[in-house]
C-alpha positions as CSV (number, residue, x, y, z in Angstrom):
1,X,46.6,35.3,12.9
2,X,49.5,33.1,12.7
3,X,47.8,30.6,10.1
4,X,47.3,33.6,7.9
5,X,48.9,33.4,4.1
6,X,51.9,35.4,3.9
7,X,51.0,38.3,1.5
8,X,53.4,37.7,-1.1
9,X,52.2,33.7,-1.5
10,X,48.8,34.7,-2.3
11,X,47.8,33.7,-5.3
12,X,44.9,36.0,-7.9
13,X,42.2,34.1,-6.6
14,X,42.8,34.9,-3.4
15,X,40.1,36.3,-1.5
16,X,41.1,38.6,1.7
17,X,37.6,39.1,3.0
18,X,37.2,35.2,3.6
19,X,40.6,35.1,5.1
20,X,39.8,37.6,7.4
21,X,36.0,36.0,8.2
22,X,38.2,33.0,8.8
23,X,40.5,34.6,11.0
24,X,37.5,35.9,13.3
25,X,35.7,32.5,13.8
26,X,39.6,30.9,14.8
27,X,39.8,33.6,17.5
28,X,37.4,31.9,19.7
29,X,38.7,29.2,21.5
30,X,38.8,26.9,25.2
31,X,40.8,30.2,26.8
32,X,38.3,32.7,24.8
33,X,35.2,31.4,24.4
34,X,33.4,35.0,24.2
35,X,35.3,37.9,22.8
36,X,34.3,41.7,22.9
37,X,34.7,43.9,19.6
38,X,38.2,45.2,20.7
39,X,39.3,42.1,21.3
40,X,39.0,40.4,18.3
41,X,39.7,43.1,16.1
42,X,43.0,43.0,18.1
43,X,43.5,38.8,17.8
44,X,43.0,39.1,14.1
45,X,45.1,42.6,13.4
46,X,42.1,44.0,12.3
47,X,40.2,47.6,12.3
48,X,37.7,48.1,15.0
49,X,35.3,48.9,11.9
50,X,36.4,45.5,9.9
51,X,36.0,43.3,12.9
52,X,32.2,44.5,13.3
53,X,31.6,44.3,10.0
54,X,32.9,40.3,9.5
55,X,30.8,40.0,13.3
56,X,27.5,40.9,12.7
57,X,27.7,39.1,9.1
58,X,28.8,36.0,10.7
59,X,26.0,37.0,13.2
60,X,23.4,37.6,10.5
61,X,24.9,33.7,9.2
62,X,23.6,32.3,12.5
63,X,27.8,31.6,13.5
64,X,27.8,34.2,16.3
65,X,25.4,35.4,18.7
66,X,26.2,38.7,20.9
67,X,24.5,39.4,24.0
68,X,25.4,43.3,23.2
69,X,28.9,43.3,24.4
70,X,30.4,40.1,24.2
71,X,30.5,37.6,21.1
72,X,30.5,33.7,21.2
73,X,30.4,31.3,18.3
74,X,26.7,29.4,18.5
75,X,26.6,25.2,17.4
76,X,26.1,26.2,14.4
77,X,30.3,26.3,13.5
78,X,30.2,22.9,13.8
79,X,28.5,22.8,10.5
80,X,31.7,23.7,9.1
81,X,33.9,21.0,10.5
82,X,31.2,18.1,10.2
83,X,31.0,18.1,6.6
84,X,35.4,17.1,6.8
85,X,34.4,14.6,9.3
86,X,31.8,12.6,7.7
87,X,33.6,12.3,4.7
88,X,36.7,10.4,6.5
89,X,36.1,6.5,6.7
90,X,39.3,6.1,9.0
91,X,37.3,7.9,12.5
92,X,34.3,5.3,12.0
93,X,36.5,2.2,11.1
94,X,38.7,3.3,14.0
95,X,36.0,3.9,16.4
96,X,34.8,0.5,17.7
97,X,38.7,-0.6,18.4
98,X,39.2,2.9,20.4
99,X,35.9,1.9,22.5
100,X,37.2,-1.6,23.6
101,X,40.4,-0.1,24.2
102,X,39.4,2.5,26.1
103,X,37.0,-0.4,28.3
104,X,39.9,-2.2,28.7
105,X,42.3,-0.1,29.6
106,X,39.7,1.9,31.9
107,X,41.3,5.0,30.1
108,X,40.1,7.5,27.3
109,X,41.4,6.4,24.0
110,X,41.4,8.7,20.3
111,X,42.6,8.7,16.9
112,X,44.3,12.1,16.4
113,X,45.3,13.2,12.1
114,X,48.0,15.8,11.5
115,X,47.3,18.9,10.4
116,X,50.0,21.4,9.4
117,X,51.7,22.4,13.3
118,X,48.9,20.7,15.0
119,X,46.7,17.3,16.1
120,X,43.2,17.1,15.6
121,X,41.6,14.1,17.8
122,X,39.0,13.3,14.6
123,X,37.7,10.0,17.0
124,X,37.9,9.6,20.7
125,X,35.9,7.3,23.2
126,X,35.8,7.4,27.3
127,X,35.6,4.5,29.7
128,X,32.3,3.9,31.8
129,X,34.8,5.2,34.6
130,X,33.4,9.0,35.8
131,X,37.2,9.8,36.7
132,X,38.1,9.6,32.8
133,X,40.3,12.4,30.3
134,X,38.1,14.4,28.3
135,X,39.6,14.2,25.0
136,X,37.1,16.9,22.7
137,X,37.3,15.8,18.7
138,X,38.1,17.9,16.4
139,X,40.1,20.7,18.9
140,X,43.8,21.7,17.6
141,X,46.6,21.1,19.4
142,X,50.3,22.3,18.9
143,X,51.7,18.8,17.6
144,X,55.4,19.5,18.8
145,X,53.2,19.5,22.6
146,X,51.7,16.0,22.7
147,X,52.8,12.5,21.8
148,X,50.7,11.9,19.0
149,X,51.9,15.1,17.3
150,X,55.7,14.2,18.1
151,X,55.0,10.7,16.9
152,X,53.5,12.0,13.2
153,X,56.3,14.4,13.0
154,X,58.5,12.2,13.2
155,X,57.1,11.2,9.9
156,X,58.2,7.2,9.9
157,X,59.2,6.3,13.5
158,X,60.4,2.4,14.4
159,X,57.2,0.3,14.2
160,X,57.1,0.2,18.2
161,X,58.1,3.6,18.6
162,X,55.6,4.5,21.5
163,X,55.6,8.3,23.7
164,X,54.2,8.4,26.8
165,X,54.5,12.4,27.0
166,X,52.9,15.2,29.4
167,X,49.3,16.3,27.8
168,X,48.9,20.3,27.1
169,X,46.4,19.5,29.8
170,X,47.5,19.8,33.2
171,X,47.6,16.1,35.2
172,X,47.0,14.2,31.7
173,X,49.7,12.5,31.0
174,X,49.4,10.5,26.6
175,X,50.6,7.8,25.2
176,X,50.8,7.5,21.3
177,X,51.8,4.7,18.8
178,X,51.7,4.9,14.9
179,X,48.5,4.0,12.8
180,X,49.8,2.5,9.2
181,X,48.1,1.6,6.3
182,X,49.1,-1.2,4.0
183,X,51.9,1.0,2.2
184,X,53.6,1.1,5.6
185,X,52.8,4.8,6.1
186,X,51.7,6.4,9.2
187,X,48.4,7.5,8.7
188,X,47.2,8.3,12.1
189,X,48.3,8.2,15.7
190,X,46.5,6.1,18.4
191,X,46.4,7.6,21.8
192,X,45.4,6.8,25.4
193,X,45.1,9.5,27.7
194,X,45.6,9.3,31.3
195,X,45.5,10.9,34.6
196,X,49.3,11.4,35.6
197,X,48.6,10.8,39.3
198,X,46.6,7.2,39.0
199,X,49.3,5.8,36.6
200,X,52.9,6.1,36.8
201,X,54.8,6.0,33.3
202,X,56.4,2.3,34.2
203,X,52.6,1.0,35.2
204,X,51.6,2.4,31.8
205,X,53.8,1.0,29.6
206,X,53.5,-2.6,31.4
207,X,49.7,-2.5,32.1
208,X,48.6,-0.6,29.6
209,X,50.8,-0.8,26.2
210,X,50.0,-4.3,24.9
211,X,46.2,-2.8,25.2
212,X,47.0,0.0,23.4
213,X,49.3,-1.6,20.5
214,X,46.3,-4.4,20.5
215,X,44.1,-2.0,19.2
216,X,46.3,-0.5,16.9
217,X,46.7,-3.8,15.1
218,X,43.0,-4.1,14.8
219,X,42.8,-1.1,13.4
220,X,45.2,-1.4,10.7
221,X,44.0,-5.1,10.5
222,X,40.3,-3.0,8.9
223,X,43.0,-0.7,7.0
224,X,44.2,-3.4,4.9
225,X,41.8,-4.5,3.4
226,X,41.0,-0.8,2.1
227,X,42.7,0.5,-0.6
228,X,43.4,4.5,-0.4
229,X,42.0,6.6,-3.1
230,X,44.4,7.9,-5.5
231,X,44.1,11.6,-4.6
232,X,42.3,11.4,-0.8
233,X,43.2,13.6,1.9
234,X,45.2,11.9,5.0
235,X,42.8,9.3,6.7
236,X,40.1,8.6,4.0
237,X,40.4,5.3,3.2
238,X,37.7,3.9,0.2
239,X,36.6,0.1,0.3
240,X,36.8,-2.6,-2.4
């Protein structure tokens, strides 16, 4: 798997069996949401006999369920990405501002946190409007693909810096502007997703822009009056 650690950085402690049980559960995805035995032991450049073993213990673990040919990853995974999530105050103090924006701009709005080479949305909220973008928290998304992961690459962009970029989803089109705390460091990135065919890139940034940077303010409006802890992972944020 491409997020594997190279052999030679692995430290003492590492253990190659969890890497490996790892590498099985990230081989399900949107394109493969079921897998046969083959076929992950061939995503994760494993033995047929290793990739049944780590299966049927991740079975036994109530993370995989097989209908006798086919595997699929059951709720329970989301165990596992919960417990990162409910520790972040950033998503819930950023969540009311992304549902008014996403009312007022009549378009799906999210808070999206890098991570390594991708974007994780880690807050999103939809517009009463049934036409709307589906934006689904925590999925991965190759960061140099959207506007919010060229915006937090770009590590300290111009304080108006704002993409309006094509969406790895086909007809989405996103627009992204910087989330920063009260250092001046971009924390997060703010995004409003968008059918391309409703809204032109012109319309957006006239119509929609001032809605999105409105929010944006809000939020870091809440972010200042937080003080980070000293060692906290990207987006906690601990009160006074």
């Amino acid at each position: 798997m491409s997020r594997d650690v190279p052999r030679d950085a692995r430290a003492p402690h590492f253990v190659r069996s969890f890497e490996r049980g790892l590498a099985v559960i990230r081989a399900f995805d949107a394109e493969h949401p079921a897998r046969t035995l083959s076929e992950v032991a061939r995503a994760c450049d494993l033995t047929r006999a290793a990739a049944r073993r780590l299966l049927l213990t991740l079975a036994d673990l109530g993370y995989v369920h097989s209908d006798g040919r086919r595997f699929r990853l059951t709720p329970r995974v989301l165990e596992l990405g919960y417990a990162y999530l409910s520790g972040l105050d950033l998503p819930h103090l950023a969540q009311p501002h992304l549902a008014q924006l996403a009312e007022l701009a009549g378009e799906s709005a999210a808070l999206y946190l890098l991570d390594g080479d991708a974007v994780v949305p880690v807050a999103a909220a939809r517009p009463r409007r049934v036409m709307a973008a589906t934006i689904a928290v925590g999925a991965r998304l190759p960061a140099c693909g959207t506007a919010a992961g060229r915006l937090l690459l770009a590590g300290e962009p111009p304080s108006d810096c704002v993409l309006l970029d094509g969406d790895p989803e086909a007809g989405v089109s996103t627009m992204a502007a910087p989330v920063r705390d009260r250092s001046g460091r971009v924390v997060a990135g703010a995004v409003l997703a968008m059918h391309s065919g409703r809204t032109s890139a012109g319309a957006a940034r006239r119509d929609l822009l001032p809605h999105l940077l409105a929010a944006v303010a809000r939020i870091e409006a809440d972010l200042r009056i937080t003080d980070p802890a000293p060692d906290a992972p990207l987006g906690t944020v601990t009160r006074r």
